[in-house]
C-alpha positions as CSV (number, residue, x, y, z in Angstrom):
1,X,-38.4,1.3,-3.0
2,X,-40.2,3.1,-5.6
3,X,-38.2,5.6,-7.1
4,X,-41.2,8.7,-6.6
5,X,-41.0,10.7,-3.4
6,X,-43.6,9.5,-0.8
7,X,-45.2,11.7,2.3
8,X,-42.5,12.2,5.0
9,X,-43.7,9.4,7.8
10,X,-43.4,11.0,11.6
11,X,-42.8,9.7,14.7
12,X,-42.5,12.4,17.2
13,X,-39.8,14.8,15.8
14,X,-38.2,13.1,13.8
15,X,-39.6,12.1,10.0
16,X,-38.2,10.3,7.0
17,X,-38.5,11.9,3.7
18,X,-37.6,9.7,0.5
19,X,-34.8,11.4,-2.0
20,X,-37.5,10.4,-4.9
21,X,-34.4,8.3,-6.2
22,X,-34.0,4.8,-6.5
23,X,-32.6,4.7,-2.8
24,X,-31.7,7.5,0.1
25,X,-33.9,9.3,2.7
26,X,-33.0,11.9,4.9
27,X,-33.5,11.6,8.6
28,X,-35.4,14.6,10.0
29,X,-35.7,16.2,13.5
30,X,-33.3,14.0,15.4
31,X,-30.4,15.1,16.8
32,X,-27.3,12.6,16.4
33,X,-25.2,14.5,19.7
34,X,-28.3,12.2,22.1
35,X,-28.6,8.6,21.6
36,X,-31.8,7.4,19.8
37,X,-34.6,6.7,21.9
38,X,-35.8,2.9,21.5
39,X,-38.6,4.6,19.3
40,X,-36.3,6.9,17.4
41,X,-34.6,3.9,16.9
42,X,-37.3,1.6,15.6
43,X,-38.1,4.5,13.0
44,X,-34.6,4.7,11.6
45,X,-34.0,1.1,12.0
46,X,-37.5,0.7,9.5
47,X,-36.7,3.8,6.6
48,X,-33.0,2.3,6.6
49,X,-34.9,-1.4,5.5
50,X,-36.8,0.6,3.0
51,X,-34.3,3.2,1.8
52,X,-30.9,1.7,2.2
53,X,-29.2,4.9,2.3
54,X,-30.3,7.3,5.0
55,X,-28.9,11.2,5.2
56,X,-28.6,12.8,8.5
57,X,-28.0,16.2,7.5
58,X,-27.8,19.6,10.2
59,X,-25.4,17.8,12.9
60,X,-22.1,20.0,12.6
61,X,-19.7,19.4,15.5
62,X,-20.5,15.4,16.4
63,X,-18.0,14.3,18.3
64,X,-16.0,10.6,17.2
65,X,-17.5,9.4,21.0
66,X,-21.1,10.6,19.4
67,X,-20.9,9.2,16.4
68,X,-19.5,5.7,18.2
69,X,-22.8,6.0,20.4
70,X,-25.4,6.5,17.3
71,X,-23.6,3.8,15.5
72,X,-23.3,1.0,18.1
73,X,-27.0,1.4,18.8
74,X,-26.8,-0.2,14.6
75,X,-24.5,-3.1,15.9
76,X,-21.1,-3.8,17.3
77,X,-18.5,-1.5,15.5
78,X,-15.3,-2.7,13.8
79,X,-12.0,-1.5,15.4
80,X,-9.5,-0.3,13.1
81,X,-5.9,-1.8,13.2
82,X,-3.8,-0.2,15.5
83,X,-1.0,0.1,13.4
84,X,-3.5,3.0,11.4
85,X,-2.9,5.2,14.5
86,X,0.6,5.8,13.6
87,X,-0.9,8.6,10.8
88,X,-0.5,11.5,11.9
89,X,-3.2,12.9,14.0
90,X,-4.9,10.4,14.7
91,X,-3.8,8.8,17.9
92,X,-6.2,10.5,19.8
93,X,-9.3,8.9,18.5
94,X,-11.3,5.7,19.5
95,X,-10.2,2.7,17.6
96,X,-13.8,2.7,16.2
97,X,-13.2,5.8,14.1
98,X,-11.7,5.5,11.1
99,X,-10.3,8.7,9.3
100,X,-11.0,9.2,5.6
101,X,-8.9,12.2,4.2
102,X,-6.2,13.4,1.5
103,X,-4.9,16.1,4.7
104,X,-0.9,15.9,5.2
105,X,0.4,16.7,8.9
106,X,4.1,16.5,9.5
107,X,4.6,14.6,6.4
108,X,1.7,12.1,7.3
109,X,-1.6,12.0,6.4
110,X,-4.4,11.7,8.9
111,X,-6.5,9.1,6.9
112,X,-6.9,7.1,4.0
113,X,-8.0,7.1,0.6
114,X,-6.5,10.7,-0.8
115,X,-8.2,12.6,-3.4
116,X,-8.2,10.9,-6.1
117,X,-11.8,8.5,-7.6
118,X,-12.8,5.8,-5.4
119,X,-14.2,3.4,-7.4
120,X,-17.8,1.3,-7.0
121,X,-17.3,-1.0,-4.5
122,X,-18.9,-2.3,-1.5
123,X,-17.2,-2.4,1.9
124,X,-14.4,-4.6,2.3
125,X,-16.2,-7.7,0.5
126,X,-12.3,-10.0,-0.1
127,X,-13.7,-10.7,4.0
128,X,-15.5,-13.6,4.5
129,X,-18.1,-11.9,6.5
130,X,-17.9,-7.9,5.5
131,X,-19.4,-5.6,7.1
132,X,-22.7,-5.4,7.8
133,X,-22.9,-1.0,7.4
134,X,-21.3,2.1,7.3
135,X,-21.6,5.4,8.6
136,X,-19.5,8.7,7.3
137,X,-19.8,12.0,8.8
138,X,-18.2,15.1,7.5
139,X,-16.3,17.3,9.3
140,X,-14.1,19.2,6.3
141,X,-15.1,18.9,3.0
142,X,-13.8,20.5,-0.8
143,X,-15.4,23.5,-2.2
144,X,-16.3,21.2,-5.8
145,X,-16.0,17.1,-6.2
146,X,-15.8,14.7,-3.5
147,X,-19.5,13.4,-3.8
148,X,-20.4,10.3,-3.0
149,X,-22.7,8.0,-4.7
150,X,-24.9,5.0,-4.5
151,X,-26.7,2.1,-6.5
152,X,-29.8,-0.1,-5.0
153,X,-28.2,-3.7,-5.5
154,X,-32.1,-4.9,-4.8
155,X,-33.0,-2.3,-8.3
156,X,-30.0,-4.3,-10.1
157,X,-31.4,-7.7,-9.3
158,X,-35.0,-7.1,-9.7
159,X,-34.3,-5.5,-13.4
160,X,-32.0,-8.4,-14.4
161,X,-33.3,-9.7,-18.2
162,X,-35.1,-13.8,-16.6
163,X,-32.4,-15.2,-19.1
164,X,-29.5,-13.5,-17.2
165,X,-30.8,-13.6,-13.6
166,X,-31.1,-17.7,-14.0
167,X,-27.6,-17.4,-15.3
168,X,-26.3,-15.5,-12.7
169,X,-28.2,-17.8,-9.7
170,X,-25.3,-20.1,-8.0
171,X,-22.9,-18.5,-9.4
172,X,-20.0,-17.3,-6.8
173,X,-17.2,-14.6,-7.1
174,X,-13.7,-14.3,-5.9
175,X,-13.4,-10.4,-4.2
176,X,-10.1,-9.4,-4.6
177,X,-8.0,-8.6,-1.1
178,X,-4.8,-6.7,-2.9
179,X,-6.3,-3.2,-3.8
180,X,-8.5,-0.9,-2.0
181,X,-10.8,1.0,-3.6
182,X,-8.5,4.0,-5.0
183,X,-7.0,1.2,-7.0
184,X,-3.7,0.9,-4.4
185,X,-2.0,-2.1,-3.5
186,X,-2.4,-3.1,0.0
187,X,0.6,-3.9,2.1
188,X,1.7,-7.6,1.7
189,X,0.3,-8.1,-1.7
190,X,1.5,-8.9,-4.7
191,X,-0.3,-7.5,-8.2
192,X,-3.3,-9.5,-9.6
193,X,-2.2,-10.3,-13.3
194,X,-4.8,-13.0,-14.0
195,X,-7.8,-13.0,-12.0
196,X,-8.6,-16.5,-11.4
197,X,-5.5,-16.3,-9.4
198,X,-7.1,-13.4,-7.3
199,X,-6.8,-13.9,-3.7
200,X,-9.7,-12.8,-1.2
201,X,-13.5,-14.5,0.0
202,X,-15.5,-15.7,-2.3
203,X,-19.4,-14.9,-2.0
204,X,-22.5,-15.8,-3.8
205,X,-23.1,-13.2,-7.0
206,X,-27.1,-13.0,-5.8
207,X,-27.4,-13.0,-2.3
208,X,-30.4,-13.1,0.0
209,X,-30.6,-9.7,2.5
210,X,-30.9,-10.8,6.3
211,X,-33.5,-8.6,7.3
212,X,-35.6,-8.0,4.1
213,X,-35.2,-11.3,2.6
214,X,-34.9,-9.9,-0.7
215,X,-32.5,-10.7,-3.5
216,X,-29.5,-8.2,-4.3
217,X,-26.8,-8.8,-6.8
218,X,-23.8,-8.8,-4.6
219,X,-20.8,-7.4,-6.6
220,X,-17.9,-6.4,-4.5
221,X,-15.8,-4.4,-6.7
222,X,-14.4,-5.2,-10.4
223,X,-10.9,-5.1,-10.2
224,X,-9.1,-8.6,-10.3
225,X,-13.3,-9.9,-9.8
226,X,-13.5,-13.5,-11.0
227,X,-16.8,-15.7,-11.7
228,X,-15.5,-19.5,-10.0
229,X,-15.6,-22.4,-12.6
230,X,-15.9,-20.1,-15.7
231,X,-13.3,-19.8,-18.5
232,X,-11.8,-16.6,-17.6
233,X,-13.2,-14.7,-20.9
234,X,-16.9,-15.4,-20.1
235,X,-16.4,-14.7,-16.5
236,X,-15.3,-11.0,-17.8
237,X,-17.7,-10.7,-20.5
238,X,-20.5,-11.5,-17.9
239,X,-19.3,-9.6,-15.3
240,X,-18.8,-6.6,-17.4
241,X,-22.1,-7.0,-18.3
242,X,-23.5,-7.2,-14.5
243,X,-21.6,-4.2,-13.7
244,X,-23.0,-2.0,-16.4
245,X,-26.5,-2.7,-15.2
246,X,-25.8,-2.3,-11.4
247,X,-24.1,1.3,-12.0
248,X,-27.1,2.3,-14.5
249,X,-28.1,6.2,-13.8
250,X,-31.2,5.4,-12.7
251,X,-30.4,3.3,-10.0
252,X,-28.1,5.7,-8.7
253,X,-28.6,8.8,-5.7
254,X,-25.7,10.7,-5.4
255,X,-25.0,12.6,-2.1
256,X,-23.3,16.3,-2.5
257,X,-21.6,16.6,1.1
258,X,-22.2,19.8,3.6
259,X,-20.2,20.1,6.8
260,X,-21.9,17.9,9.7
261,X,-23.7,15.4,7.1
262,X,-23.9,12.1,8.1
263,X,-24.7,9.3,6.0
264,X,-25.6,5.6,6.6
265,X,-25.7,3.1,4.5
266,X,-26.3,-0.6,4.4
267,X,-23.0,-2.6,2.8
268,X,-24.9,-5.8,2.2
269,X,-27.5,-4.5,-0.7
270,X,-25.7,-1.4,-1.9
271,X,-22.4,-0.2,-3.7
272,X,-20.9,3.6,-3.6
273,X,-18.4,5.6,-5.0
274,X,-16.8,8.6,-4.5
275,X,-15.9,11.8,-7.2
276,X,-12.1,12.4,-7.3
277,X,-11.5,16.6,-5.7
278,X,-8.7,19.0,-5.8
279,X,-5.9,18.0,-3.7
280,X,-4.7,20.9,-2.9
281,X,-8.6,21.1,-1.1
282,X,-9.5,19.6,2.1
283,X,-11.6,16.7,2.8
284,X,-11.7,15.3,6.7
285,X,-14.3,12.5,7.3
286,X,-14.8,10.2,10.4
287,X,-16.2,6.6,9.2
288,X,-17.6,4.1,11.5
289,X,-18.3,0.1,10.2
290,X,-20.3,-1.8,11.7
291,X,-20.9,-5.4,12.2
292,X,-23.5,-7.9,12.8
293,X,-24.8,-8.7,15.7
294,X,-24.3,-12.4,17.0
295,X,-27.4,-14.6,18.1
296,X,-27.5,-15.0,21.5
């Protein structure tokens, strides 16, 4: 996508007007509370393919059942594991809804992830087949921090030096399963001292995007990362070096979060990361994931 704004394109109500970044677009004139029409659809479905990152911004009061409706028109959503219902408050929503927040009830917190940084990472990538998109919508959000930003995995394989992107072809990476992307260790897992002994999927470094068929350097996350077959030195000197260009500033947009924002993004060709905020603030975030959609 070129990184200068283009004219808004519109079908009907709703148009799509580029962030003039290297990814994003917000989503104009449609109201997320009705289900897309198959046109609405087609639209969204189309600026998503060209912008990776859409914003759906104005939609204060979705409902989790509304934001399940918009999202499973994308593809089948992930469920999360029951045993995440046991945080406080969050028993009464659909399995499909996951909660991100630092809130405390009853000595519990609602959700997941705190306050603290998230760092770059793309969605649950130590699966074997992750998750094909995500979808976050605000409900409670800090007066300062808390943003959330993104990097066009197309921009950081197209700008590749021709030396490095011929190194980097074949190559395959172990994603690391033990940590989530605060940096906690995950139930059940031991600490990751060396990482060729990292345990998680392992994926190829470029990969080729379903829909576009373009090339995207497919990272994961750093932490505990390791390049298959290479001594363990060059695989962090080169992966170091990968990650550097991917997070550059100009192939970043960062979103700065109002109540009833929603934001979608595709998993497969981008990375995000989110500011660290006051915790004595609140944050309360519903997050959908969803998955591809099997052939028939």
């Amino acid at each position: 996508m070129s990184a200068q704004a283009q004219p808004s394109r519109m079908d009907g109500t709703i148009s799509v007007v580029p962030t003039g970044a290297a990814l994003g677009a917000d989503i104009v004139g449609y109201d997320m509370r009705q289900p897309p029409t198959e046109e609405q659809l087609a639209v969204i479905e189309q600026a998503w393919a060209d912008h990776l990152v859409l914003r759906f911004r104005g939609n204060p009061g979705l409902t989790g059942e509304q934001l399940i409706r918009f999202s499973s028109a994308l593809g089948p959503l992930d469920k999360r594991p029951v045993k995440g219902s046991l945080r406080g408050g969050t028993n009464d929503l659909p399995l499909e809804i996951n909660v991100i927040s630092n809130i405390v009830v009853d000595g519990k917190p609602i959700g997941g992830l705190g306050a603290g940084e998230a760092e770059w990472h793309s969605d649950m990538t130590y699966k074997d087949v992750p998750p094909k998109a995500s979808c976050l919508y605000s409900l409670e959000i800090p007066p300062s921090g808390g943003g959330t930003s993104f990097v066009n995995m197309y921009k950081a394989y197209d700008d590749l030096p021709p030396e490095l992107k011929r190194r980097v072809e074949g190559l395959r990476c172990v994603h690391d399963a033990s940590i989530n992307s605060t940096g906690e260790l995950r139930e059940g897992y031991v600490a990751v001292n060396d990482p060729r002994q990292t345990i998680g999927a392992i994926h190829s470094v470029v990969k080729v995007h379903p829909v576009t068929g373009r090339k995207c350097l497919f990272l994961g996350r750093r932490r505990n990362a390791y390049l298959v077959g290479l001594p363990l030195e060059e695989s962090e000197a080169l992966l170091d070096t990968l990650w550097a260009h991917a997070t550059r500033p100009e192939a970043r947009w960062t979103q700065v979060w109002q109540v009833g924002d929603a934001i979608l993004w595709d998993n497969r060709c981008t990375m995000h990361q989110r500011d660290a905020f006051d915790s004595a603030s609140r944050r309360l975030m519903y997050r959908t994931q969803i998955g591809e959609r099997l052939a028939a």
